[in-house]
C-alpha positions as CSV (number, residue, x, y, z in Angstrom):
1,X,-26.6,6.0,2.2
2,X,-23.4,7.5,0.4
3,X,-21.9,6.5,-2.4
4,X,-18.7,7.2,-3.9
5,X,-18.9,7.2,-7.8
6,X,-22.4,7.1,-9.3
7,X,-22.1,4.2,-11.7
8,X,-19.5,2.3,-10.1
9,X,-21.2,-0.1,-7.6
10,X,-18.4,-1.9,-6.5
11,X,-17.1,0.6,-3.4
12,X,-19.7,1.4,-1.7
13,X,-20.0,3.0,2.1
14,X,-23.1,3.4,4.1
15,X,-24.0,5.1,7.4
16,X,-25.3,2.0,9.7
17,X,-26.9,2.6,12.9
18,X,-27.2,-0.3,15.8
19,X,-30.0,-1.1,18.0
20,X,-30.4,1.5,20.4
21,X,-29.4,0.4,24.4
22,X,-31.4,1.4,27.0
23,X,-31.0,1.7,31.1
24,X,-31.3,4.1,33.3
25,X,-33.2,6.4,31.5
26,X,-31.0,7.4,28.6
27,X,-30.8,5.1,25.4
28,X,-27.9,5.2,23.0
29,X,-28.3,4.4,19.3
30,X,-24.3,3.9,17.8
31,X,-23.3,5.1,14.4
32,X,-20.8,3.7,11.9
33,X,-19.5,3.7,8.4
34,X,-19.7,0.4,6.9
35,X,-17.5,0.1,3.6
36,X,-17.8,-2.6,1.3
37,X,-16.1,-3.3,-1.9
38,X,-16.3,-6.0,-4.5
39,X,-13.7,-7.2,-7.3
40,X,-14.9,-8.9,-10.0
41,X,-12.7,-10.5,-13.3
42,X,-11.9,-8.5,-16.5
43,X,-13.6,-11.6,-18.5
44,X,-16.9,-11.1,-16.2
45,X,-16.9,-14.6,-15.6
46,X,-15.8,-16.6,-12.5
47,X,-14.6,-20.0,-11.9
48,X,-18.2,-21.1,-11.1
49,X,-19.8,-19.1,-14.3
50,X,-20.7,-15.9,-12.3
51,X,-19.0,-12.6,-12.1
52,X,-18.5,-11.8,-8.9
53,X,-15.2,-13.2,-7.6
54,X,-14.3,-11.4,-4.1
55,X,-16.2,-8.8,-1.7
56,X,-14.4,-7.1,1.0
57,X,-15.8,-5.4,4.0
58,X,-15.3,-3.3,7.6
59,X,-17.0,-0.7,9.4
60,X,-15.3,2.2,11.7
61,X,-17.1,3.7,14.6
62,X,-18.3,7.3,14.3
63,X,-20.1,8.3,17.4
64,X,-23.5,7.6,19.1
65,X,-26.7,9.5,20.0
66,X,-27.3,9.7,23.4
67,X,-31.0,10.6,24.6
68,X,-31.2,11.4,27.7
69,X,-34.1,14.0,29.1
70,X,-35.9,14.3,25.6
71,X,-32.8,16.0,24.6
72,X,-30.2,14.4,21.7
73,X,-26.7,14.5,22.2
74,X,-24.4,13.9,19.6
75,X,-20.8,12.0,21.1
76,X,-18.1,11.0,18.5
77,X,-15.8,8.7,18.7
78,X,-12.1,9.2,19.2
79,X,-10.4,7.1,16.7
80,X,-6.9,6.0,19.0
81,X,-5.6,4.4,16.1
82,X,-5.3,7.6,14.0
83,X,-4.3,9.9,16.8
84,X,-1.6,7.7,17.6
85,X,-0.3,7.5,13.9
86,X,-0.6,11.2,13.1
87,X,1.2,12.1,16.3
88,X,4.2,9.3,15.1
89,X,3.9,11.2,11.5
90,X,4.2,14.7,13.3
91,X,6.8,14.0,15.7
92,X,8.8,11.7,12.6
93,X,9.1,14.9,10.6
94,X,10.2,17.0,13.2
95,X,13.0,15.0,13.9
96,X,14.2,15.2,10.3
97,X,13.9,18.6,9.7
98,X,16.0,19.3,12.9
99,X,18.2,16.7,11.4
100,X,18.8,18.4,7.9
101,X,18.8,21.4,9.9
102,X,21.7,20.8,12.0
103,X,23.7,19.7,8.7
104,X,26.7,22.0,7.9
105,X,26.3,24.4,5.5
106,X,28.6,25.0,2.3
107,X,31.8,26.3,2.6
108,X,31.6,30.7,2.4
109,X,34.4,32.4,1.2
110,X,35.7,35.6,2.5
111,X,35.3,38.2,-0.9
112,X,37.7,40.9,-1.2
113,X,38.3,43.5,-3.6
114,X,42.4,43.5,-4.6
115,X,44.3,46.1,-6.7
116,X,43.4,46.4,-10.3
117,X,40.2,44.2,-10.0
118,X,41.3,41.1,-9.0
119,X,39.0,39.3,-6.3
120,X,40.1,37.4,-3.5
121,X,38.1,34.3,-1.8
122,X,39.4,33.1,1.2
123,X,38.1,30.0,2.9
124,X,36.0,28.5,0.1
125,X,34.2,27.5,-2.8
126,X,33.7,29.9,-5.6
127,X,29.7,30.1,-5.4
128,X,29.0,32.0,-7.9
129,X,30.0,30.5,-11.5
130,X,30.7,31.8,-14.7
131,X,27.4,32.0,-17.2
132,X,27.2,30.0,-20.0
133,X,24.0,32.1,-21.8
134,X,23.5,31.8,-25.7
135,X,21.0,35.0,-25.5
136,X,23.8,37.5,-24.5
137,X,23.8,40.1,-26.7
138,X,27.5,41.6,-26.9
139,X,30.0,39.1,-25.9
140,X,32.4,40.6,-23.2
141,X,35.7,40.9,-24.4
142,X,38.0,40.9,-21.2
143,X,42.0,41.0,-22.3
144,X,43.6,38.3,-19.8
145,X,46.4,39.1,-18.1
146,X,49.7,38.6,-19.5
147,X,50.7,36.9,-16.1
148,X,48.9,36.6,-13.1
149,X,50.2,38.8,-10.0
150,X,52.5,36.9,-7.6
151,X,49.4,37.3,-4.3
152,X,46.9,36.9,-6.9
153,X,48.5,33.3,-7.2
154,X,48.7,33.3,-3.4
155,X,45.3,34.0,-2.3
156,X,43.9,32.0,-5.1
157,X,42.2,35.3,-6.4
158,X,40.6,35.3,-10.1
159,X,39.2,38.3,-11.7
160,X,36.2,39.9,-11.4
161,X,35.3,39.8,-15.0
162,X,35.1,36.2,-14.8
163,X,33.0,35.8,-12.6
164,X,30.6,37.7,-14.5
165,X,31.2,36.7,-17.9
């Protein structure tokens, strides 16, 4: 007999063993787990001055001991049930992780390096942003530009100090 939780008697599950078949020379004696749990009120009474108020129970099939030739053999049970769920749970998640795989990815943006510093994304979000860090030591002190270059406007390109600063 196993129990789960020594001083609490309301789940209990036990190994339970049938009456063994016979015929033809080999007898089988089948196992099972037999679960049982009981609820009882907060107040410790009931409606009818007891304390016990419901008891669930149900068993599951484990296997059975086949003797056969003086010899025991131990065959378990397939539980169909749990095979069939765990296979739907497997297959389930496969299908959404190709799913979110096949989602599009974020926009890239072609970088390149322009005259006097100025970097050029093409095609894109700016992916890299701008820290905001209280800890830095020496601020950077960039001077901006007095006016931004006529293709710097064009090709939407921003300095390479701000991205870093």
């Amino acid at each position: 007999m196993t129990q789960t939780g020594a001083a609490d008697e309301r789940l209990r599950e036990v190994l339970a063993f049938s009456r063994p078949v016979q015929g033809d020379g080999v007898t089988v004696i089948p196992a099972a787990a037999v679960r049982t749990h009981r609820a009882t009120r907060a107040d410790g009474v009931g409606p009818d001055g007891r304390g016990f108020d419901a008891s669930m129970s149900g068993g599951r099939p484990l296997g059975a001991f086949v003797v056969r030739d003086g010899r025991v053999r131990w065959w378990p049970v397939v539980d169909a049930t749990r095979v069939i769920t765990t296979a739907e749970l497997v297959v389930g998640a496969v299908l959404v992780a190709r799913r979110l795989a096949d989602r599009p990815s974020g926009a890239r943006a072609a970088v390149s390096m322009g005259p006097g510093g100025w970097v050029s994304m093409k095609g894109g979000s700016m992916a890299v942003r701008p820290a905001r860090r209280g800890w830095r030591r020496l601020p950077v002190s960039v001077a901006p530009p007095r006016r931004r270059p006529w293709w710097a406007r064009l090709l939407a390109a921003v300095p390479l100090q701000s991205l870093v600063g």
